[in-house]
TINU-840662 format. One record per residue (C-alpha): x negated, y negated, z negated; residue number from 1; residue in one letter. Coordinates in nm, 4 decimals, always signed. Layout:
BEGIN
X,Y,Z,NUM,A .
...
***
This chain:
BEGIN
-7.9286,-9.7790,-7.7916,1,X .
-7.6416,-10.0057,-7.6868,2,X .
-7.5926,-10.3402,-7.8266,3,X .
-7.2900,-10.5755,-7.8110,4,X .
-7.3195,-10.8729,-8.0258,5,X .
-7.1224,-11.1094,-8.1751,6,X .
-7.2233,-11.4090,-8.2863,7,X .
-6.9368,-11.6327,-8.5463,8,X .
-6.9905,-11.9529,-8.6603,9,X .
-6.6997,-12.1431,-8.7846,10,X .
-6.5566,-12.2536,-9.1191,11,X .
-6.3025,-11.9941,-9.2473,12,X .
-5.9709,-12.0133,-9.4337,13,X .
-5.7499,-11.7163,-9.4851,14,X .
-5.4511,-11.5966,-9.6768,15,X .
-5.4449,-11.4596,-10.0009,16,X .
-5.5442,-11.1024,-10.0844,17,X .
-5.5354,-10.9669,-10.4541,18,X .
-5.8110,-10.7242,-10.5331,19,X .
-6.1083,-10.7141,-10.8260,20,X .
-6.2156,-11.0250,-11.0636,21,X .
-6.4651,-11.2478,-11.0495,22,X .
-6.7537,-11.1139,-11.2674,23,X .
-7.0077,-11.1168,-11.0386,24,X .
-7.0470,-11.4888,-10.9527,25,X .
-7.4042,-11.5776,-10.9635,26,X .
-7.5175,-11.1880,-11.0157,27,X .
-7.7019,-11.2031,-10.6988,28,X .
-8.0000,-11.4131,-10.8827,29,X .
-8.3460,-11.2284,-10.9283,30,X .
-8.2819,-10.8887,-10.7361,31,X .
-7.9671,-10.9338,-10.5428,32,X .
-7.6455,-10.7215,-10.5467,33,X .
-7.5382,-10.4072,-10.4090,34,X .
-7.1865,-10.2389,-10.3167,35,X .
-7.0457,-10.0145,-10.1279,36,X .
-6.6857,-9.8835,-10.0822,37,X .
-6.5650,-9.5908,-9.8416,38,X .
-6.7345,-9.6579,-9.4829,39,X .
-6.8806,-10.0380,-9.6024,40,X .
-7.1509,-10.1459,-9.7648,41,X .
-7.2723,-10.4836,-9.9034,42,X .
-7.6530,-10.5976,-9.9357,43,X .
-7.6808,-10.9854,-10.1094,44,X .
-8.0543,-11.0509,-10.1506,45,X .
-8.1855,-11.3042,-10.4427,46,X .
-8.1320,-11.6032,-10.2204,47,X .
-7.7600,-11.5288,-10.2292,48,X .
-7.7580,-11.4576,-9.9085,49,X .
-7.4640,-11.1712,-9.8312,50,X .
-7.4622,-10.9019,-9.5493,51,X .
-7.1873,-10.6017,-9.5035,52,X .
-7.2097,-10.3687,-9.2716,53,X .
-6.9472,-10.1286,-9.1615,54,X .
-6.9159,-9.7826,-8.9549,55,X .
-6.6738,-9.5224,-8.7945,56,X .
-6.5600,-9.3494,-9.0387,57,X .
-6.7639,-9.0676,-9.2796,58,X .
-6.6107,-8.7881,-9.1217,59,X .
-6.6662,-8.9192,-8.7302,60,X .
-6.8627,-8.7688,-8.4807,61,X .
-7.2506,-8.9249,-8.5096,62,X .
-7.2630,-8.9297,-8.1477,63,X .
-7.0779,-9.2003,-8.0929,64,X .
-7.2083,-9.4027,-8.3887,65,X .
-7.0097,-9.7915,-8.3881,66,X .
-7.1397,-10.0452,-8.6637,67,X .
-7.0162,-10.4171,-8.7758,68,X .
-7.2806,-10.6410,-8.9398,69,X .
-7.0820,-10.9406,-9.1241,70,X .
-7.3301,-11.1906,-9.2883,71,X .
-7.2672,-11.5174,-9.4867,72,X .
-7.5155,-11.7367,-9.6550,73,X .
-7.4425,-11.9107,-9.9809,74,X .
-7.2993,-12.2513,-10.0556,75,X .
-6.9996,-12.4262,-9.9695,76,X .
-6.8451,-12.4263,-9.5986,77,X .
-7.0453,-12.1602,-9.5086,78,X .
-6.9694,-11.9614,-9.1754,79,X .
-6.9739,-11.6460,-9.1039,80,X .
-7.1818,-11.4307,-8.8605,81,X .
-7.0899,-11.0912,-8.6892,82,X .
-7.2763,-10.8448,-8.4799,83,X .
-7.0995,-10.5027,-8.2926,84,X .
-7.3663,-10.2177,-8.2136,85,X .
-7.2665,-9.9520,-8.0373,86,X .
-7.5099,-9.6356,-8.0044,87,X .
-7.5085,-9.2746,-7.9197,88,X .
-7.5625,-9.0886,-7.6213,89,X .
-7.3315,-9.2265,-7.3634,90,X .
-7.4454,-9.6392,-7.3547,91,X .
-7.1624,-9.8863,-7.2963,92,X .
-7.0562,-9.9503,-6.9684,93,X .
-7.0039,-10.3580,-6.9914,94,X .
-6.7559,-10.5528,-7.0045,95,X .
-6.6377,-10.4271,-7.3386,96,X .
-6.3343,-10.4585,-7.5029,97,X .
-6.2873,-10.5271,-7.9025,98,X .
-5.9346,-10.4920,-8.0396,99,X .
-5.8295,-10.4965,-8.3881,100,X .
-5.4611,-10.5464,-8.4718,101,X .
-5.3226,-10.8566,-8.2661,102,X .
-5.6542,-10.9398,-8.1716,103,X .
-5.8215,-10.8466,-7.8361,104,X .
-6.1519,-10.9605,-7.7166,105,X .
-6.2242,-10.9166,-7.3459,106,X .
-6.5258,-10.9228,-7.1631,107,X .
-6.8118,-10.8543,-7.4504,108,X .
-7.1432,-10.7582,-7.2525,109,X .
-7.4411,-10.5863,-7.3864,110,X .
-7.6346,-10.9324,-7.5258,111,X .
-7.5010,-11.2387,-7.7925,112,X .
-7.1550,-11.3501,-7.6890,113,X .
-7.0225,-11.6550,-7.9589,114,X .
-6.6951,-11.6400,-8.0534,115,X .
-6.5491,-12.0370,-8.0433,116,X .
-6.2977,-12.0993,-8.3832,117,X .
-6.0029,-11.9317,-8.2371,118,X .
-6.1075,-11.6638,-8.2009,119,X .
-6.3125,-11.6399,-8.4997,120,X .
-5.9716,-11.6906,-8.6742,121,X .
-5.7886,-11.4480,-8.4720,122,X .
-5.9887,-11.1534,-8.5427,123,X .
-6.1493,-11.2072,-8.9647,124,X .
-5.7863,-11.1791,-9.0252,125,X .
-5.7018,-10.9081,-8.8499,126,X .
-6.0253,-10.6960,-8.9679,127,X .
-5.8518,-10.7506,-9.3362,128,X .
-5.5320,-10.6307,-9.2054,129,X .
-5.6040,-10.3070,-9.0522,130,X .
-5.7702,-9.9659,-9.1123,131,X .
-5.9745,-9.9530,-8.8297,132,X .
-6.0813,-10.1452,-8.4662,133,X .
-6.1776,-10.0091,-8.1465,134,X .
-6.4858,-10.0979,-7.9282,135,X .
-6.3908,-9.9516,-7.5108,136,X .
-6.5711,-10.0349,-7.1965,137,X .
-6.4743,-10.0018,-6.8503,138,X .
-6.4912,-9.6272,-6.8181,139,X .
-6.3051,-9.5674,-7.1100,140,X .
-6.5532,-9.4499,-7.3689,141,X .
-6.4262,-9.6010,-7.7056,142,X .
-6.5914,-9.6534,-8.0236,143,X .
-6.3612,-9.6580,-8.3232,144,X .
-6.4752,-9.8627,-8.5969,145,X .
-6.3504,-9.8176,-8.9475,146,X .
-6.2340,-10.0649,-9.1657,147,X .
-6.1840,-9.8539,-9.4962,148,X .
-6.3852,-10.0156,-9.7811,149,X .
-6.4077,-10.3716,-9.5682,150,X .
-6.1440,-10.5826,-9.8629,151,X .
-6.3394,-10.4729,-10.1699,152,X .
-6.6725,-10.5010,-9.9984,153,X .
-6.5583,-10.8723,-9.9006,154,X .
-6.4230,-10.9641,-10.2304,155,X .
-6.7652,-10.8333,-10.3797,156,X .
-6.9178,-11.0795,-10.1203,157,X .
-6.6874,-11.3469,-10.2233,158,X .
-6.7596,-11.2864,-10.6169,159,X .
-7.1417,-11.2885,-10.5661,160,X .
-7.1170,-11.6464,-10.3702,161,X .
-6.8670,-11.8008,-10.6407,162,X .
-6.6159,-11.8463,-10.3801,163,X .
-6.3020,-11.5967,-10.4985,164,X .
-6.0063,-11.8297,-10.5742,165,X .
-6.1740,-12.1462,-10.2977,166,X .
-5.9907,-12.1998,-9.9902,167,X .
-6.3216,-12.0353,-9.8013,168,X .
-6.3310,-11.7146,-9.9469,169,X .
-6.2300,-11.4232,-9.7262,170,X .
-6.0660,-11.2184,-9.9587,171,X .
-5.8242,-11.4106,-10.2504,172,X .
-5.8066,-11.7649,-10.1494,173,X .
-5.7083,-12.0589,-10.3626,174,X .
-5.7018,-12.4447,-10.4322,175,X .
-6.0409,-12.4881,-10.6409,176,X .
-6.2570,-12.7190,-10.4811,177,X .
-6.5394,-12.5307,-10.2367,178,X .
-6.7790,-12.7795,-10.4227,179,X .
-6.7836,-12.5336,-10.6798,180,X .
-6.9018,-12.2352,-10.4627,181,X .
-7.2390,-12.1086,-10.5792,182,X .
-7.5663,-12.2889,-10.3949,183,X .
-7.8160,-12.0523,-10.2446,184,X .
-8.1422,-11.9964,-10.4236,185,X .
-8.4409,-12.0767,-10.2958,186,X .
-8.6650,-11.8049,-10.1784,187,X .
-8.9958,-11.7759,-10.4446,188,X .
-9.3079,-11.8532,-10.2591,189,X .
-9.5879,-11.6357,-10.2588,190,X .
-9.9426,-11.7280,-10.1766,191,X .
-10.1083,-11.4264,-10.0094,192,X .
-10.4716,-11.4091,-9.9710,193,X .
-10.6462,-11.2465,-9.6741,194,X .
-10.8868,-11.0037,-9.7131,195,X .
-11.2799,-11.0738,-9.6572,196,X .
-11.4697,-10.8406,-9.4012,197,X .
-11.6009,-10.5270,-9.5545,198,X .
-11.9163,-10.5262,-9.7153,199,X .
-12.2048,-10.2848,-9.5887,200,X .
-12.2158,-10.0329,-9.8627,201,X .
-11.8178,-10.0437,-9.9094,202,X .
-11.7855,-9.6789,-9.7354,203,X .
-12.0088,-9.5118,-10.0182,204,X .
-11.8061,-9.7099,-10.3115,205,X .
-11.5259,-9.4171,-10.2500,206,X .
-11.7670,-9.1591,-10.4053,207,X .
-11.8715,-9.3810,-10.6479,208,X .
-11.5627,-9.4865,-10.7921,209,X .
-11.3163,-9.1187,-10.7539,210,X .
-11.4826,-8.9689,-11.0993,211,X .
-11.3347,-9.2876,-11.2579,212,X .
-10.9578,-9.2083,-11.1349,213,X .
-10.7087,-9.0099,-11.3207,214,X .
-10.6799,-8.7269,-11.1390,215,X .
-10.4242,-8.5131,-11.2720,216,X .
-10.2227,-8.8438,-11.2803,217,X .
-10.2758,-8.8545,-10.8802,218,X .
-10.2249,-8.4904,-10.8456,219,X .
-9.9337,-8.4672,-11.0058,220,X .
-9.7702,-8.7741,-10.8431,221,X .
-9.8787,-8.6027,-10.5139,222,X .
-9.7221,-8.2401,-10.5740,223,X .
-10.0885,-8.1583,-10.7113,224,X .
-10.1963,-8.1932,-10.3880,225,X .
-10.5453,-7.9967,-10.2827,226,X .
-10.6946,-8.2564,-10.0747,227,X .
-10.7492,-8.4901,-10.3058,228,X .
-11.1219,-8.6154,-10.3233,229,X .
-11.3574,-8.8616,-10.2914,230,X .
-11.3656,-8.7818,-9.9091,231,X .
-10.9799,-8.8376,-9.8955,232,X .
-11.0030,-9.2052,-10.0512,233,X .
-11.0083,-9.4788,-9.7945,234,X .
-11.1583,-9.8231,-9.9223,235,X .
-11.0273,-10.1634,-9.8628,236,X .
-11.2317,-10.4653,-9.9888,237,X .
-10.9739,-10.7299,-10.1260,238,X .
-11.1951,-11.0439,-10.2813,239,X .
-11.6434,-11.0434,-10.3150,240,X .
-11.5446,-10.8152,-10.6317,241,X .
-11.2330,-10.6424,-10.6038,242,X .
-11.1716,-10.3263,-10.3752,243,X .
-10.8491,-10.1141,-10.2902,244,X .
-10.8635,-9.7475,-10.2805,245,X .
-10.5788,-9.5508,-10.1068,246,X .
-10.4952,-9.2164,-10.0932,247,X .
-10.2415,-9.0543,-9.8598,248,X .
-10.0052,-8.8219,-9.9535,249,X .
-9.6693,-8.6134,-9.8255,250,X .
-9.3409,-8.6966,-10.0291,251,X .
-9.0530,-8.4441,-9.8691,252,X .
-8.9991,-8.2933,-9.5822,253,X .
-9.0375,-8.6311,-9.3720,254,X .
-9.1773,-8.9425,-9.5654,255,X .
-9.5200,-8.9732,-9.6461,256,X .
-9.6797,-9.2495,-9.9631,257,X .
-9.9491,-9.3117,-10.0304,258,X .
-10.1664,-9.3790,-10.4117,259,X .
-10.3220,-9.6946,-10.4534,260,X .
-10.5819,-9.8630,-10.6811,261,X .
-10.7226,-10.1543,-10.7573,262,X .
-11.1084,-10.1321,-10.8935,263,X .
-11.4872,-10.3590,-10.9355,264,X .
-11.6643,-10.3050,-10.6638,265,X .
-11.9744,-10.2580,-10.9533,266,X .
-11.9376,-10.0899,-11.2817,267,X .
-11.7704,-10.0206,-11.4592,268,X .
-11.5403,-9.9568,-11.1853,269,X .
-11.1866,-9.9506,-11.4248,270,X .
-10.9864,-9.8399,-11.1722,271,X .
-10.6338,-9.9492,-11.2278,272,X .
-10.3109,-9.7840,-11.0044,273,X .
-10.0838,-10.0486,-10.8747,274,X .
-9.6629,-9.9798,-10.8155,275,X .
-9.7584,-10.0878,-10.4296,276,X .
-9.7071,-9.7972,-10.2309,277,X .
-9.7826,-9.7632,-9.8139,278,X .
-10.0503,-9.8596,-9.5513,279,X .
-10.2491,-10.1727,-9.6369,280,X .
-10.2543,-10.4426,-9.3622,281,X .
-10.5610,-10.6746,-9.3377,282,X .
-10.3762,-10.9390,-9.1172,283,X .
-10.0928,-11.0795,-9.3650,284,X .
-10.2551,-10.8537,-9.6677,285,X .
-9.9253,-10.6563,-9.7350,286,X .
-9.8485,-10.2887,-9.7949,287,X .
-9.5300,-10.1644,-9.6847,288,X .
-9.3783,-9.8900,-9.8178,289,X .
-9.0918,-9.7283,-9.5395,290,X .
-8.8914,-9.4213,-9.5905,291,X .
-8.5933,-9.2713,-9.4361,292,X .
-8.2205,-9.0999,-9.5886,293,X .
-8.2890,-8.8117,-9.3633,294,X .
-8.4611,-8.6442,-9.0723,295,X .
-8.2999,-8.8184,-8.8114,296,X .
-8.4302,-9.1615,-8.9641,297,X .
-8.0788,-9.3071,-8.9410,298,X .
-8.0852,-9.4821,-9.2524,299,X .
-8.3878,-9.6533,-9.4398,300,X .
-8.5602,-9.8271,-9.7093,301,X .
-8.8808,-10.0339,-9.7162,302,X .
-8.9979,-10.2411,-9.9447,303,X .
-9.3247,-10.4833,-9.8382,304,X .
-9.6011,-10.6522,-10.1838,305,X .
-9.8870,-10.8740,-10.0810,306,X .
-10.1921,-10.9542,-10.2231,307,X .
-10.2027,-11.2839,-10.4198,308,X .
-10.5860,-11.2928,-10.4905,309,X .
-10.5608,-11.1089,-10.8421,310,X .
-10.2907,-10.8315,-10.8038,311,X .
-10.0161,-10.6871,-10.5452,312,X .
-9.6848,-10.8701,-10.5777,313,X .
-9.3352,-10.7682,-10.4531,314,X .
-9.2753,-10.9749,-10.1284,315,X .
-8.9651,-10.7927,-9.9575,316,X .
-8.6656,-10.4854,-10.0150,317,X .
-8.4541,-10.4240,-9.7876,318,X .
-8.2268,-10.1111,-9.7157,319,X .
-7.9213,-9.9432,-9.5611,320,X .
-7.7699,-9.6581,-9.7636,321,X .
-7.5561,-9.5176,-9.5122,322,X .
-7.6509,-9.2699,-9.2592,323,X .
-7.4212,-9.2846,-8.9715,324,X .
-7.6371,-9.1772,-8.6382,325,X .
-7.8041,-9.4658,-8.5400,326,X .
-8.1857,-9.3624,-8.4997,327,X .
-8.4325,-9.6403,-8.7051,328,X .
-8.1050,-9.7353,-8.9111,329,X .
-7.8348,-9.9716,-8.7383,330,X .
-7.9212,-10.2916,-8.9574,331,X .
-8.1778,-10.3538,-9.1553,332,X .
-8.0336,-10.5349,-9.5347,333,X .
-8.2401,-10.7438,-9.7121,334,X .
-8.2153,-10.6962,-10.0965,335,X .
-8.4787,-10.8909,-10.1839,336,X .
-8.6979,-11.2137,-10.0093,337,X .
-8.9741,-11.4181,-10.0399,338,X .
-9.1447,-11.6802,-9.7974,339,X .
-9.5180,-11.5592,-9.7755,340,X .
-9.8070,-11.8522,-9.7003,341,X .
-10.0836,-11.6809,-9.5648,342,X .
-10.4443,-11.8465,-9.6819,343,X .
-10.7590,-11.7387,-9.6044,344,X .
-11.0306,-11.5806,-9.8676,345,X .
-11.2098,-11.8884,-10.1292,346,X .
-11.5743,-11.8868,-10.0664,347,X .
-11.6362,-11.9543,-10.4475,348,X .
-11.7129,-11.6261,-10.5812,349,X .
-11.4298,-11.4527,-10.8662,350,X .
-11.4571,-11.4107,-11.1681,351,X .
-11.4625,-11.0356,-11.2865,352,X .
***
């Protein structure tokens, strides 16, 4: 894959642009906020955070696959960032050339190139202008990068922050102060707790424990799936008390999930299935949970819990909904985040 990046930073002011109200000031709170409009999509996570990403268009050849990232934390005088990534077959052939409208970049190589203020204000306002841009490098293979969808995903940006009608929003500026543009929320904390070493005797707690599982529950969430036994459960020990069992299974043609319990290591066992879904890791005590739009993996979502010591809780969710040929996704969009402090096992013994 072929990469040309651009990084923005600069305080932006731009001309008025009428499109959608306000509404969704402050929406991003708990879960975040999703959009997407024609060939652009928008991802802002809980912290407020926003990121919108941008393609050739629906109908293009996936060959030659061209993607903007444009992200923009929250609070007031803000700047933007913006990444390029080409892909496909044929890599770039450096320097590269961006043009949109007026606007020409020369000389964009295959690694981080800043843009200073002028030129940061040469091209925003050009991307808002125009219904596409074009990416070329020396030989003369162009990218074409549409712009379709770019206002309303921008003005969705701009409502989420509490920016429309400040004279920083990017999409329907105005004259109220940018003091009252929406703060960004602080990412929850989550304590995880690492795992203890197994126990001797943990391997035999898988027969043990299966008659105790609902197994026309697990069946049926796993297309009644013939393989499932005691042999088939793998077991995790997560505290001096508390185990995890885990059960693979298929899901589609290409993604694979897998069951998972929580149970005593003693009885009565009272095993208990958790939402978490995915491999458990030992190291940071997570299970991620990864699957792709299609075959050719060009679009994904994951979503990452982590064991807090009693119970699995939602650490990370992040996504890209559209699938336009860039193998393992072209950006990965956070919808939700934590900040995760690792600690390891208490020596003092749980309670049941």
């Amino acid at each position: 894959m072929n990469l040309v990046r651009i990084a923005a930073a600069a305080a932006l002011s731009f001309a008025a642009l009428s499109a959608g109200a306000a509404g969704a000031a402050g929406a991003a709170g708990k879960e975040g906020v999703s959009f997407s409009h024609n060939d652009w999509e928008l991802a802002c996570d809980n912290t407020r955070t926003c990121r919108a990403a941008g393609y050739q268009s629906e109908g293009a050849d996936i060959t030659e696959p061209v993607s903007m990232l444009i992200t923009r934390k929250a609070g007031p005088d803000t700047s933007v960032e913006i990444e390029l990534q080409t892909g496909g077959e044929k890599p770039a052939k450096g320097p590269v050339r961006f043009k949109v409208g007026k606007a020409t970049l020369s000389g964009l190589k295959d690694s981080a190139a800043s843009l200073d203020q002028d030129q940061v204000r040469a091209v925003l306002p050009e991307l808002l202008r125009n219904d596409d841009a074009t990416l070329t490098d020396r030989g003369g293979q162009k990218w074409v990068l549409s712009l379709s969808g770019l206002n309303a995903v921008l003005l969705k940006m701009d409502e989420v922050q509490g920016r429309v009608g400040t004279p920083g929003a990017l999409v329907r500026r105005g004259s109220k102060p940018e003091s009252s543009v929406l703060p960004p929320v602080p990412a929850p904390v989550v304590k995880a707790v690492v795992p203890p070493k197994a126990r001797p005797g943990d391997d035999a707690l898988a027969a043990r424990i299966f008659p105790s599982l609902k197994q026309s529950d697990a069946k049926d969430d796993c297309n009644n799936h013939e393989d499932f036994n005691a042999k088939s459960l793998n077991v995790t020990r997560l505290t001096d008390r508390k185990v995890l069992l885990s059960f693979g299974c298929g899901m589609g043609a290409y993604n694979y999930s897998s069951l998972l319990w929580i149970a005593n290591d003693k009885p009565p066992y009272a095993p208990v299935a958790i939402e978490a879904n995915g491999d458990f890791d030992e190291k940071d005590a997570s299970v991620t949970s990864s699957m792709k739009g299609r075959g050719i993996g060009d679009c994904w979502s994951s979503e990452t819990w982590s064991f807090d010591g009693k119970g699995f809780v939602r650490t990370a969710a992040a996504g890209d909904g559209m699938c336009r040929g860039f193998a393992g996704g072209a950006w990965s969009l956070p919808r939700y985040v934590t900040r995760v402090e690792l600690s390891e096992p208490s020596a003092t013994p749980s309670k049941p």
